[in-house]
C-alpha positions as CSV (number, residue, x, y, z in Angstrom):
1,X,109.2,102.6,137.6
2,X,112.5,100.9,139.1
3,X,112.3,102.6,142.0
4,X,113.0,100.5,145.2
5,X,110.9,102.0,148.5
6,X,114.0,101.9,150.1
7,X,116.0,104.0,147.3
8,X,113.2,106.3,147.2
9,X,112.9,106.3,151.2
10,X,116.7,107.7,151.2
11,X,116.4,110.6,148.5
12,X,113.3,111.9,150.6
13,X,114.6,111.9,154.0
14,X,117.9,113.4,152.3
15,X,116.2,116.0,151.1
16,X,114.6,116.7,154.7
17,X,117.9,116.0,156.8
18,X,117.4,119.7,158.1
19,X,115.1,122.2,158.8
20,X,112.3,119.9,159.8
21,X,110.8,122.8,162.1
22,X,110.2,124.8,159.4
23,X,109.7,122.1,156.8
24,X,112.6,122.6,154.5
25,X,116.6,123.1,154.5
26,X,118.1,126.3,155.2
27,X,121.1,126.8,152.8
28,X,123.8,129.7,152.6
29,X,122.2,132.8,150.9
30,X,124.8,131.7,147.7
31,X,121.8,130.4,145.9
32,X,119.5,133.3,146.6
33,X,121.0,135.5,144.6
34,X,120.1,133.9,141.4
35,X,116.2,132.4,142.4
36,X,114.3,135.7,141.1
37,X,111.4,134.2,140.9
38,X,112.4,131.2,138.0
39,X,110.1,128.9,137.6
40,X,110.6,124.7,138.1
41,X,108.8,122.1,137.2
42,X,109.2,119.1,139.5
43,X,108.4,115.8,137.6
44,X,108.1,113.1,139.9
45,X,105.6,110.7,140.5
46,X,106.2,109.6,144.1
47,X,104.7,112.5,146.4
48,X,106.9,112.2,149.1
49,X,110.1,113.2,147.4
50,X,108.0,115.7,145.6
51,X,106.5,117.3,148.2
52,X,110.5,117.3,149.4
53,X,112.0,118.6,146.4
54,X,109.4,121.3,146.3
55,X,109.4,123.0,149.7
56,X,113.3,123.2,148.9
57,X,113.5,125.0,146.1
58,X,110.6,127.2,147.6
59,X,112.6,127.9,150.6
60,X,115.5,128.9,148.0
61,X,112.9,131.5,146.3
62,X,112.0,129.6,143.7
63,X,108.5,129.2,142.3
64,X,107.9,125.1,142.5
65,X,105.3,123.0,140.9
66,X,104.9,119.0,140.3
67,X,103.5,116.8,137.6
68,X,103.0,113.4,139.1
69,X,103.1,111.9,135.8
70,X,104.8,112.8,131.9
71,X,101.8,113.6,130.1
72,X,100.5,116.0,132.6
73,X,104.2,117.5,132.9
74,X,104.0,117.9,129.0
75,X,100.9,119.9,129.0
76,X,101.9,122.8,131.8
77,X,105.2,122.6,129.9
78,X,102.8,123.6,126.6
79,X,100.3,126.1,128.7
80,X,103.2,128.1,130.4
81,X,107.0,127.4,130.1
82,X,108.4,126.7,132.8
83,X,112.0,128.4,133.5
84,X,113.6,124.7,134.5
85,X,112.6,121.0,134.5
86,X,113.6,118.7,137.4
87,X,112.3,115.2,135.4
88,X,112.7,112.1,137.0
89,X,113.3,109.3,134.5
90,X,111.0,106.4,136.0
91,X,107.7,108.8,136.0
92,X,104.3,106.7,134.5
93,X,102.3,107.6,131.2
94,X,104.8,109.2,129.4
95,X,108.9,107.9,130.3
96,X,110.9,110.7,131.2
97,X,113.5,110.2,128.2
98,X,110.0,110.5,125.9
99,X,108.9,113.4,127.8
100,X,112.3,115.0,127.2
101,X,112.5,113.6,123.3
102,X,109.2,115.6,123.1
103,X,109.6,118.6,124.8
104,X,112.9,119.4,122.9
105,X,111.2,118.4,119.5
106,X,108.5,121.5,120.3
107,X,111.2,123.9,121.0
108,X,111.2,124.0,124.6
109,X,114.7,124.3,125.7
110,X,114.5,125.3,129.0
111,X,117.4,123.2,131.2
112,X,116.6,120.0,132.5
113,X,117.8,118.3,135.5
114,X,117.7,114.4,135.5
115,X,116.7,112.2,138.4
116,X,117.2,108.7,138.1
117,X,117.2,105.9,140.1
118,X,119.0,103.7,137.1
119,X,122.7,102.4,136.8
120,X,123.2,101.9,133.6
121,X,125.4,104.4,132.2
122,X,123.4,104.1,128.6
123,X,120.1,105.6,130.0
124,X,122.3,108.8,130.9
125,X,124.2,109.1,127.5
126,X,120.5,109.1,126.1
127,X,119.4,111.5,128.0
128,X,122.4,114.0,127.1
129,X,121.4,113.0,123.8
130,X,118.2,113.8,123.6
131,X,118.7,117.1,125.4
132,X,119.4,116.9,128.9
133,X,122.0,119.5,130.5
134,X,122.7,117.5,133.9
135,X,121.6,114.7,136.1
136,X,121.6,113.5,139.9
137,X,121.4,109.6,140.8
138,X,119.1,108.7,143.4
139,X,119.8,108.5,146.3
140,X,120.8,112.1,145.9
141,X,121.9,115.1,148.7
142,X,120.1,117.9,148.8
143,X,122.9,120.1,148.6
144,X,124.4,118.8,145.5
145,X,120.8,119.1,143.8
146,X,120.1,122.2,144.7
147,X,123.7,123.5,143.6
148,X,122.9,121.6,139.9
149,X,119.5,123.4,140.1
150,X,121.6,127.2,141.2
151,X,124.2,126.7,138.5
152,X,121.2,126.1,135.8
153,X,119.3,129.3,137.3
154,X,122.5,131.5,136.9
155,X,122.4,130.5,133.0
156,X,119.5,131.3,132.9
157,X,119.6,134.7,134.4
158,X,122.7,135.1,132.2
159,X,121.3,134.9,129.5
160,X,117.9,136.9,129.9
161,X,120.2,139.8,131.2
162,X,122.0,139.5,128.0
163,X,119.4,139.2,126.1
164,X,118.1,142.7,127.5
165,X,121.4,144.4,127.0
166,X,121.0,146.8,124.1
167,X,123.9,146.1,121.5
168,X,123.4,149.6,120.0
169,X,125.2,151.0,123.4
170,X,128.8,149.2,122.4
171,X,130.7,150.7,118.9
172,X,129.7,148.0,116.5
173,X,131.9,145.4,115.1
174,X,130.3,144.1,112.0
175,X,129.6,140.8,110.7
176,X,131.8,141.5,107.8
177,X,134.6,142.4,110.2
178,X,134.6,139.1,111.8
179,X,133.3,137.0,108.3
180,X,137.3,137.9,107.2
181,X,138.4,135.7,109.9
182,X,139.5,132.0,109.7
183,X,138.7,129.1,111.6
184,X,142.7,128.6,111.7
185,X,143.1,132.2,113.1
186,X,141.1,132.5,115.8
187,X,141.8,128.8,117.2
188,X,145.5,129.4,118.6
189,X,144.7,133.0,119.7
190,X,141.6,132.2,121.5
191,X,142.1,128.7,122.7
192,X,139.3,127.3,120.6
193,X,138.9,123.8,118.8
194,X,138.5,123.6,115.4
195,X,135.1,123.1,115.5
196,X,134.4,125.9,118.4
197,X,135.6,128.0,115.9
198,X,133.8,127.4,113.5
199,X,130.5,127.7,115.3
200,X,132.0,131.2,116.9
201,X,132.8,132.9,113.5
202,X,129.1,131.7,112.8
203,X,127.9,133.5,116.3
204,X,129.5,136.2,115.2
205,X,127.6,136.8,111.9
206,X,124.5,136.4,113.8
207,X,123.2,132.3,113.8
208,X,121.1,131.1,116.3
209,X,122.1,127.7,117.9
210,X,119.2,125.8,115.6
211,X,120.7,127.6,112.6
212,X,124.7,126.4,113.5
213,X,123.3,123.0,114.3
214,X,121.8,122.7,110.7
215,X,124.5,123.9,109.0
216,X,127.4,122.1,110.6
217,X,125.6,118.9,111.0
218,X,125.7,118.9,114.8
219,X,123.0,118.6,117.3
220,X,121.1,121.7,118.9
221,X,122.3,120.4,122.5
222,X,125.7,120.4,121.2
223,X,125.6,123.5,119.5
224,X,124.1,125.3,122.1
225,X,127.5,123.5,125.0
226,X,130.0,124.6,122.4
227,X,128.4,128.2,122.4
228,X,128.4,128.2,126.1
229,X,131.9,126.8,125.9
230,X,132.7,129.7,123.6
231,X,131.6,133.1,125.7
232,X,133.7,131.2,128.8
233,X,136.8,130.9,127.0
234,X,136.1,134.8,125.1
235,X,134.9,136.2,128.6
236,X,131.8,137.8,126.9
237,X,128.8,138.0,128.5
238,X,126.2,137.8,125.1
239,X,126.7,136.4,121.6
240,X,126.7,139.7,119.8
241,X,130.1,140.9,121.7
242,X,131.3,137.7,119.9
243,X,132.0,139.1,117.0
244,X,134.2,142.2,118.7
245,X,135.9,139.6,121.1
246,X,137.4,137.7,118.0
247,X,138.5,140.6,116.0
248,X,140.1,142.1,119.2
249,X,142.1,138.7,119.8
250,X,143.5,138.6,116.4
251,X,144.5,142.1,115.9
252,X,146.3,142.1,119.3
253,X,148.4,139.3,118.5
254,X,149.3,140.8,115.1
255,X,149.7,144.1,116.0
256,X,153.1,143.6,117.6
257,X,154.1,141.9,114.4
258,X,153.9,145.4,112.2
259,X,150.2,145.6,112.3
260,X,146.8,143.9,111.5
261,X,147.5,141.0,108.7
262,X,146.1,141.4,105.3
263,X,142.4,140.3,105.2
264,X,141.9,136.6,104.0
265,X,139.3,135.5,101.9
266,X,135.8,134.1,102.8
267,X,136.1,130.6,104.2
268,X,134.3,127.6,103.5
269,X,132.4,125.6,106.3
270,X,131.2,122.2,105.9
């Protein structure tokens, strides 16, 4: 599974440098905020790091299960979602780049978390581009993982908060309002690429990230980064405040010009 004993011998005892009275590493409470109960799925085939890995994130609050191999990991993927995927490359049955190819074909795009024990740069690139949102090399500290693993949890806590948040309670900004805009507007007054703003004016009339990725050509991954990209540079927490957030930028930069400009036509996207 290239995997030397000695490589793997490292990541495990890294994982228990602490806390071996209680069987797991104590960590600041900075990750414990964001835990809630979120789901991982550990993918890894040798049980000593797994057995590691897991009474870790358990001690962090999360809820932590293994699949020793990639078909099993795809079928309690398939049975019940799991909120995060921590998928070691070098796993037996099915690779961990198919597993991933797979899981992002059904529409599970849940974060995952690389592990590899691999050098070569090209087995990263291809697993950014079949879907993967980070990676750790092996052998890995525990504190960086489990930071990687906190960072993914805040997303996704993010963006089920979000998701919950009732747009009705803010004074709407239609899509029409924000369908006026350019690409060449918005992109000096809100620090955006060309492209990011094009896939924000499409936010803003209500895409999903499948739907932007179809119609500008791009992949889901990255039209899912240059949405992510885009609420962090707008400072909006959800995708329908997008729409607001644009029209806001561009009127306060005109305003002290005499007033909102004269509303341009529709634009054309690739």
């Amino acid at each position: 599974m290239g995997h030397t004993p000695m490589a793997l011998q490292r990541a495990a005892s890294k994982c228990r440098f602490a806390g071996r009275r209680h069987g797991a590493v104590t960590y600041p409470n900075a990750f414990h905020h964001v835990s809630m109960s979120l789901r991982i799925l550990i993918v890894e085939d040798h049980d000593d790091l797994a057995d590691a890995l897991r009474a870790n994130l358990r001690s962090e609050g999360y809820q932590a299960s293994v699949a020793s191999d990639g078909r099993q990991a795809l079928a309690m993927v398939r049975a019940d979602p799991p909120d995060i995927v921590v998928l070691d490359l070098g796993i037996p049955g099915l690779d961990g780049l198919a597993l991933l190819s797979r899981l992002r074909a059904e529409g599970h795009w849940c974060p995952v978390l690389i592990l590899t024990a691999r050098d070569s740069d090209s087995d990263k690139v291809e697993g950014f581009r079949l879907g993967a949102d980070d990676y750790v090399t092996k052998p890995f500290r525990t504190l960086e993982l489990m930071a990687r693993v906190d960072a993914m949890g805040r997303r996704v806590v993010r963006e089920r908060a979000a998701a919950s948040v009732q747009p009705a309670l803010v004074a709407p900004v239609s899509a029409a309002d924000a369908s006026l805009l350019t690409p060449q507007q918005i992109m000096g007054v809100c620090g955006l690429t060309q492209r990011q703003a094009e896939v924000a004016l499409l936010i803003a009339e209500g895409y999903t990230n499948p739907e932007i990725a179809e119609r500008l050509g791009i992949s889901r991954f990255t039209a899912r980064n240059h949405a992510e990209q885009i609420l962090a540079r707008l400072k909006v927490e959800s995708r329908w405040q997008v729409a607001r957030a644009l029209c806001d930028a561009v009127a306060a930069v005109a305003a002290p010009r005499g007033g909102p400009p004269s509303p341009p036509g529709k634009r054309e996207l690739p």
